[in-house]
C-alpha positions as CSV (number, residue, x, y, z in Angstrom):
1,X,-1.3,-20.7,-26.3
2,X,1.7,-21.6,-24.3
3,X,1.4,-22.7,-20.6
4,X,5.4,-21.6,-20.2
5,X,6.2,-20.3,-16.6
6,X,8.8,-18.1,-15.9
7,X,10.3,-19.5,-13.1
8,X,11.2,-17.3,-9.9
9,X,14.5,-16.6,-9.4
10,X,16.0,-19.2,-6.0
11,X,16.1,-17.4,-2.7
12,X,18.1,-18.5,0.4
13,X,16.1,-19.1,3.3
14,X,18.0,-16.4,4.8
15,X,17.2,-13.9,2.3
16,X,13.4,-14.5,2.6
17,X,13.6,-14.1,6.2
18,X,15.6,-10.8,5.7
19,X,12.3,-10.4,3.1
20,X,9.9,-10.9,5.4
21,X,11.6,-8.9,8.3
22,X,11.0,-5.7,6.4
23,X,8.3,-6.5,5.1
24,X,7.0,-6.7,8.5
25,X,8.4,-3.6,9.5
26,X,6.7,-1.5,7.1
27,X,3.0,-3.0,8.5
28,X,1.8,-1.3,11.5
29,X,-0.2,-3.8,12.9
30,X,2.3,-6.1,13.3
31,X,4.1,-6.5,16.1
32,X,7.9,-4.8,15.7
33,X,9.4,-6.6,18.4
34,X,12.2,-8.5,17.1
35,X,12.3,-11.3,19.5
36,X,8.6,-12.3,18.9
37,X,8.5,-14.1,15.7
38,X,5.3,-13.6,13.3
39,X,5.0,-16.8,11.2
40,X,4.8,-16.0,7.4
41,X,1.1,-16.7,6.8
42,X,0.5,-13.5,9.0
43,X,2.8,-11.1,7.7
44,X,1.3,-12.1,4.3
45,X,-2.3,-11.8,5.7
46,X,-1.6,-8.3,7.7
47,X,-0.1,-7.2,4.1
48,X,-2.8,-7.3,2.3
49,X,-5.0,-6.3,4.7
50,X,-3.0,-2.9,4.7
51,X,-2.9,-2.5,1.2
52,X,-6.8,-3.3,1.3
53,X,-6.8,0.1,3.8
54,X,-4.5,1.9,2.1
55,X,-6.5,1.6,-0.9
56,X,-10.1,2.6,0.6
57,X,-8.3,5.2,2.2
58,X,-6.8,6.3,-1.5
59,X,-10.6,5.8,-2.7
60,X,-11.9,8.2,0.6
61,X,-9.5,10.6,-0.1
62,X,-10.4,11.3,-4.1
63,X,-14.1,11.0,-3.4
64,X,-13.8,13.9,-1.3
65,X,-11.2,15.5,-3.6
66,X,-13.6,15.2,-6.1
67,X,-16.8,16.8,-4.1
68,X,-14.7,19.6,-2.9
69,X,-13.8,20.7,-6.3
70,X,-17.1,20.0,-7.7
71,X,-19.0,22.6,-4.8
72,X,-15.9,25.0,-5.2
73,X,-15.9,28.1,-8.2
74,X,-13.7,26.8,-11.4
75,X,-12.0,29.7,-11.7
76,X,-10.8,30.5,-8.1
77,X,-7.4,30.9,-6.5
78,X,-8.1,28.0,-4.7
79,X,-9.5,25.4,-7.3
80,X,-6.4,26.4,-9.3
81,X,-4.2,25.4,-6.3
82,X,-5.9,21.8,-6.0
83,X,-5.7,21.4,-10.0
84,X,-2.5,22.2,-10.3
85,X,-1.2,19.7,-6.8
86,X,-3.4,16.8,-8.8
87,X,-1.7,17.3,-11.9
């Protein structure tokens, strides 16, 4: 086996910073102020603990999926509907 890396592509200081800026814009418990700066660590940190909630939510969301169409008839309007949207 081969211990070969790929190796990342270089990126300006300025472009991670750009990076980073949206990045934090796109988490909600970050501050969005633009004068206060969030060190790097944290944006990283706060990321993946969104993507953490996004996921139970995801998980929340299909376990009840799933018990509403396992307590509802198979052959009504309304289970159709619901198949149809998850498909």
């Amino acid at each position: 086996m081969s211990s070969r890396r790929t190796r990342a592509p270089n990126i300006t200081e300025n472009e991670l910073n750009d990076l980073l800026s949206r990045l934090q814009a796109l988490i909600p418990e970050l501050d969005h102020n633009n004068e206060t700066r969030v060190s790097i660590s944290r944006v990283l940190k706060e990321t993946c603990d969104h993507i953490r909630s996004l996921q139970k939510e995801v998980k929340d969301l299909s376990d009840r999926l799933s018990d509403l169409l396992e307590n509802m008839d198979p052959r009504s309007a309304q289970a159709g509907i619901i198949r149809s949207l998850i498909m």
